[in-house]
N, C-alpha and C positions, 0 to 999 in steps of 0.2 A: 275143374270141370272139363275145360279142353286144354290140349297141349299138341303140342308136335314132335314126331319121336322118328329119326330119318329122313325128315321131310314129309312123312305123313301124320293124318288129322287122329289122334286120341282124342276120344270121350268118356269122359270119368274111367279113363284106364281101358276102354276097349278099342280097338280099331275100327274107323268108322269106314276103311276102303274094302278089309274081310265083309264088315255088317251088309256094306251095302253088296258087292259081290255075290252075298248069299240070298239077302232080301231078293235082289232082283229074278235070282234063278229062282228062287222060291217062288213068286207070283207070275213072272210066266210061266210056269210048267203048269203051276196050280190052278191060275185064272185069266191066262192069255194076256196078262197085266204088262204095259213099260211105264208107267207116266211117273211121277212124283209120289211120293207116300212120306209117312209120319212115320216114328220110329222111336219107340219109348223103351225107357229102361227102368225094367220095376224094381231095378235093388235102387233108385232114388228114390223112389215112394214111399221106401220102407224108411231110408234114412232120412227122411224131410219129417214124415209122422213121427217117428223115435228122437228125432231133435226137438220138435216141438214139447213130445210127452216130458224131455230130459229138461229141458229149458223151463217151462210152466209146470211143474206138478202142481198135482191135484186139477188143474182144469179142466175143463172137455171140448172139445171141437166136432162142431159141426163143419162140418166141411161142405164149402159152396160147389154144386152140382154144375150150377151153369158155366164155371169155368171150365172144365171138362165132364162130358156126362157117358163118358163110353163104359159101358155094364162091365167088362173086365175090368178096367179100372176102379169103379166103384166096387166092384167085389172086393176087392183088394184091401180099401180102405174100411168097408164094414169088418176085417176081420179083427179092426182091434177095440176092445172095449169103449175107449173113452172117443171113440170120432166116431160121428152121430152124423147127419144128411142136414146141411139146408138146403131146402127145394124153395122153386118161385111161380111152378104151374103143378097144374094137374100130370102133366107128361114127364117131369123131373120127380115125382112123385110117383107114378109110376115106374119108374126106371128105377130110384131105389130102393122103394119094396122087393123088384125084382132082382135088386143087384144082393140082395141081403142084407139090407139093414130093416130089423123091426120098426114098426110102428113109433114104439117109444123114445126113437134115439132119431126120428124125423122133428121137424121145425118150416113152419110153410112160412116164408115171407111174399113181397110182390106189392106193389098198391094197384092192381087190379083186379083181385080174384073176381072169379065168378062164382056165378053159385053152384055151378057144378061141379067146381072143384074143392068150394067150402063141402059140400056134403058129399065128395068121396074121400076128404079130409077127415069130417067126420066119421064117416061109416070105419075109415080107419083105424081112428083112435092114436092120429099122432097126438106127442109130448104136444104141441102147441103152434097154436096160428098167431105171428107176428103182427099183431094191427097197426096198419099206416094210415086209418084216418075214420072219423063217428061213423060215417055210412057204412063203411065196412065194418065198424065193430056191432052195427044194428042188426044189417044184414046177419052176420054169424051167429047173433041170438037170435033171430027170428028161424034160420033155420033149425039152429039146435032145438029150439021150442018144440017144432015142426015134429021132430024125431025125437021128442022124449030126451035129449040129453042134455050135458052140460060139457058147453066148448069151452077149454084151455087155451087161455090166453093172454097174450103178453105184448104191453104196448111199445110199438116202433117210435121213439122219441126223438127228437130234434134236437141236439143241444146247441145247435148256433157255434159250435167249433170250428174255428177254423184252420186247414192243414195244405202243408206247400205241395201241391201235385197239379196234377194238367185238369182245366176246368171240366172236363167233361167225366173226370172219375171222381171228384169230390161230389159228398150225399150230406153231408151234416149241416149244412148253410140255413138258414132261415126259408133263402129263397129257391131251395131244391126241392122237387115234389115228394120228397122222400120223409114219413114218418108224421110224428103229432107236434103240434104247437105246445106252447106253454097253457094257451085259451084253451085247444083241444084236450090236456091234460086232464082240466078241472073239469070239463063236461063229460068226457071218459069215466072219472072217480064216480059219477054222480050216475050214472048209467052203470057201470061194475055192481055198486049201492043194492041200484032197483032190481035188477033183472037176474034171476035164479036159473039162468039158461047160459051162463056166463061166471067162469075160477078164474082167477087171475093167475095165474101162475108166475113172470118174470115180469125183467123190462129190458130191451134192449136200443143200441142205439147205431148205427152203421156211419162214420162219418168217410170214407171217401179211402182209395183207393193207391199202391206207391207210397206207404208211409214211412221214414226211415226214423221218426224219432219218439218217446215213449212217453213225451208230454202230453198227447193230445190224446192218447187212452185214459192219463189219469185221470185229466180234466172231464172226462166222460165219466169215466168210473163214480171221480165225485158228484155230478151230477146225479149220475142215478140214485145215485144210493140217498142221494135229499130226496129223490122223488118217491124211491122206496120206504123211507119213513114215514112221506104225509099218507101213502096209499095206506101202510101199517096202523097208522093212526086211525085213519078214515075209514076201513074194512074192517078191522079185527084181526089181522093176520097176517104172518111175516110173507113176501115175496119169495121164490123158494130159488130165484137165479137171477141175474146181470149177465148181463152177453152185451159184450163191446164190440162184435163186430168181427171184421175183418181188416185186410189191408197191409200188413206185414210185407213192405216193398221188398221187387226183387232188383236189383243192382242189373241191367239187360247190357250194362257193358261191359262187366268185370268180366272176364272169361276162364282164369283162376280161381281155383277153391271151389266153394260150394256156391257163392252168388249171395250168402247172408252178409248181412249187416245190419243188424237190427241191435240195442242195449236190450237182450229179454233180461236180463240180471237185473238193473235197475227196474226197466216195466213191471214185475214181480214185485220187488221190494216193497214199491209207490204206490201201485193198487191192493195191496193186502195193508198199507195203513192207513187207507182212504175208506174200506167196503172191512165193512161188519164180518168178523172169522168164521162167523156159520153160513156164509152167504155161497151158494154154489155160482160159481161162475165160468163163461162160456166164452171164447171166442168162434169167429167162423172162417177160417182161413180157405183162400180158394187156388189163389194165383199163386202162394208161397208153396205149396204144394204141387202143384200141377205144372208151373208153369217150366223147370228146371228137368221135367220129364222128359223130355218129347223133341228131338229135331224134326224139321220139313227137310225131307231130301227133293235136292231136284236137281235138273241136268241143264248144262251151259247149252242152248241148240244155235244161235248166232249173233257174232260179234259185229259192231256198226261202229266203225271208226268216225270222230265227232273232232271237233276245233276243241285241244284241252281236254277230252277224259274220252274215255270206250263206252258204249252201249251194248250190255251182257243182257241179251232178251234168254230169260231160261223159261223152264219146260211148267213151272207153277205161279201160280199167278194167285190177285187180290180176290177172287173170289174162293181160294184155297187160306187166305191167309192176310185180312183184311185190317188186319191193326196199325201197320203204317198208313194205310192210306185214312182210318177214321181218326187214330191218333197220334199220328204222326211220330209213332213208335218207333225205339229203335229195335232191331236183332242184330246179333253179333252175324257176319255171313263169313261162311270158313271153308275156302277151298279143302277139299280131301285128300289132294296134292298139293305142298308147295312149292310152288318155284323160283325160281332164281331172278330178281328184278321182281318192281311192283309198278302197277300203273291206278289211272284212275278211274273211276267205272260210275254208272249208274247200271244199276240193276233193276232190271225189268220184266215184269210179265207179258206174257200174248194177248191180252184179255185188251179189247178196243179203245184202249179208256188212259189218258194220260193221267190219271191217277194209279194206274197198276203199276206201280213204281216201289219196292220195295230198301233201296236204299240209293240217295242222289249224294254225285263228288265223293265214293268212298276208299278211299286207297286200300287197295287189296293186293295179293302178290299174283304174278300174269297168270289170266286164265286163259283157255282154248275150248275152242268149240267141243262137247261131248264129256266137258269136267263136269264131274259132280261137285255140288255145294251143299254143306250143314247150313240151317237157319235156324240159328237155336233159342234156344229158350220159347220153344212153340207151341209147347202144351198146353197153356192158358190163354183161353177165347183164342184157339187157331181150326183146330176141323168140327169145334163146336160152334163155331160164327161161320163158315161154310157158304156156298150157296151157289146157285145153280146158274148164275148171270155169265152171258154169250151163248147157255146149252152147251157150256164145260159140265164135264161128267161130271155129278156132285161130290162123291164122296171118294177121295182116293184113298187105297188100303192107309188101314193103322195096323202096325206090325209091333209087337211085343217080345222086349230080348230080356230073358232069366236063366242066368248059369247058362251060356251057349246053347239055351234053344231057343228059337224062333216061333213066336205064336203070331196066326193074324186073326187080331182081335176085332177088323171090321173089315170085310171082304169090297174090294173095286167094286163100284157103283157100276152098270149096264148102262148103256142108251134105252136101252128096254125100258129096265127099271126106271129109268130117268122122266119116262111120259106114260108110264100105266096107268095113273091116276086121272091123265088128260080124256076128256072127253073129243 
């Protein structure tokens, strides 16, 4: 994935001191731009989706929106059959409709919809609403009632799994607000039962985030599929999908290769002798996709010499790129020059905040004022977690590189743009 070739930074075999050279002339001519920007490359896309399809056949993926939701991107991803949208509001649903994916290959999760978004849901006619709890699977019959139809859907289950990751991205716990109970199950079955304004369609189960090992699918997979038998019993009719989820860790230190490590050869084997042979089955990959797309480019602007390491304040900051600081994440940080000798750094944003801290005590080799730095692995929850804190310009370009051409797939944000909506 990176390498160094003369002392300069390669990215999956392109030169990221050309890229950035042109990137920069390109958005100053084009839009009076210098600051930081994102910088994807969509022959990863292709290869992340086509490993997947190669790795799981016959599955389908839904692909999690809220890791990255930018409309070129997600066009990209509608163009292949089996990778389908999951959305978690009305406005991630709106963005994949628009991005090109049908109705049918959407999947609304969230445990908070409203009901404005259950009925543009509706009026849709996505594949299926994810239910995480009775009140919302009431609500979605009461409105389909409302409109004469019958809502698709498929319950968000809890199976109490538990998997080795940082607390804040596990979802499958008893005590995470995420999905149905065991209690919640059987009052679900009996409500499914009564009400004709309501198809079951699947079951799915989300347990948590960073997974590197293919036990704790199976153990899902088996679950559902006992929860799928009692529904089949209790309805009349078989469940038509299992969707395990997401979660397929990316390795954010390995800077070799492609950054997989996953056993999919085993995961495959394990769940196809756990889950019924007619059974369609789904994953939702977000971060495994997205996340391996995307550098944050940004510029060294001044060095603060300290007792024991350097202070490298650059040009982007925690409110461009907030995952160290909420979890204490790491990113590989890759000068685009290397040099000769390394010292110790803490890497810092402008943003007022002793948490704008993007990497503390990391030995890198010497930088100087005006280097550019890769922070890679930026794709996922990087300029879709964003945000507008100090009155930093919110959105800095995302630029798009295929076959040596440059596209900017999200043009620099305004100070304009940035308070029109203020009153």
């Amino acid at each position: 994935m990176f390498d160094y070739e003369k002392n300069k930074l390669l990215w999956n075999g392109l030169s990221v001191e050309t890229l950035t050279h042109d990137v920069t002339h390109l958005l100053k001519s084009a839009h009076s731009y210098s600051g930081p920007f994102w910088l994807y490359q969509e022959s990863i896309l292709h290869d992340r989706v086509r490993l997947l399809e190669a790795e799981l056949p016959g599955f389908h993926f839904y692909y999690s929106v809220k890791s990255q939701s930018n409309l070129t991107i997600l066009s990209k991803m509608a163009e292949y059959a089996r990778v389908g949208a999951d959305v978690v509001s009305g406005g991630e649903l709106f963005r994949a409709l628009k991005a090109g994916f049908s109705a049918e290959r959407i999947v609304f999760a969230g445990v908070g919809k409203s009901e404005e978004e259950i009925q543009a849901a509706l009026q849709a006619k996505i594949r299926s609403f994810h239910v995480e709890s009775i009140s919302e699977l009431r609500d979605i019959a009461r409105l389909a009632a409302l409109q004469n139809l019958v809502a698709p859907v498929s319950l968000r289950l809890n199976p109490d799994v538990e998997v080795d990751t940082h607390k804040h991205i596990t979802t499958g716990k008893e005590e995470n607000k995420f999905g149905l109970s065991d209690a919640d199950f059987s009052e679900a079955t009996k409500i499914l039962k009564s009400t004709p304004s309501l198809a079951l369609v699947g079951l799915q189960a989300h347990i948590g985030s960073q997974i590197f090992a293919h036990e704790p699918y199976v153990e899902t997979a088996r679950y559902l599929q006992k929860k799928a038998d009692i529904l089949r019993a209790a309805l009349g009719k078989p469940v038509e999908y299992l969707s395990l989820g997401g979660g397929f860790g990316i390795d954010y230190k390995r800077t070799e290769g492609n950054a997989v490590d996953f056993p999919f050869a085993a995961l495959l084997k394990e769940i196809r002798s756990v889950v019924d042979k007619n059974m369609e089955l789904h994953f939702e990959p977000g971060r495994f996709i997205s996340a391996p797309l995307c550098v944050l480019m940004s510029r060294v602007r001044h060095l603060k010499t300290r007792t024991g390491k350097i202070i490298a304040i650059i040009d982007a900051a925690m409110n461009d790129l907030i995952r160290p600081m909420l979890y204490e994440a790491y990113h590989p940080i890759l000068p685009v020059e290397k040099r000769m000798g390394s010292a110790v750094y803490d890497i810092v944003g402008p943003v007022c905040e002793s948490t704008d801290t993007f990497a503390s005590q990391r030995t890198l080799t010497e930088l100087a004022e005006d280097d550019w730095v890769a922070i890679g692995y930026a794709g996922a929850y990087g300029s879709a977690m964003s945000s507008n804190f100090n009155a930093r310009v919110l959105l800095p370009a995302v630029v798009l590189t295929q076959e040596g051409k440059l596209s900017v797939i999200r043009k620099p944000q305004t100070f304009e743009q940035m308070i029109e909506n203020e009153i």
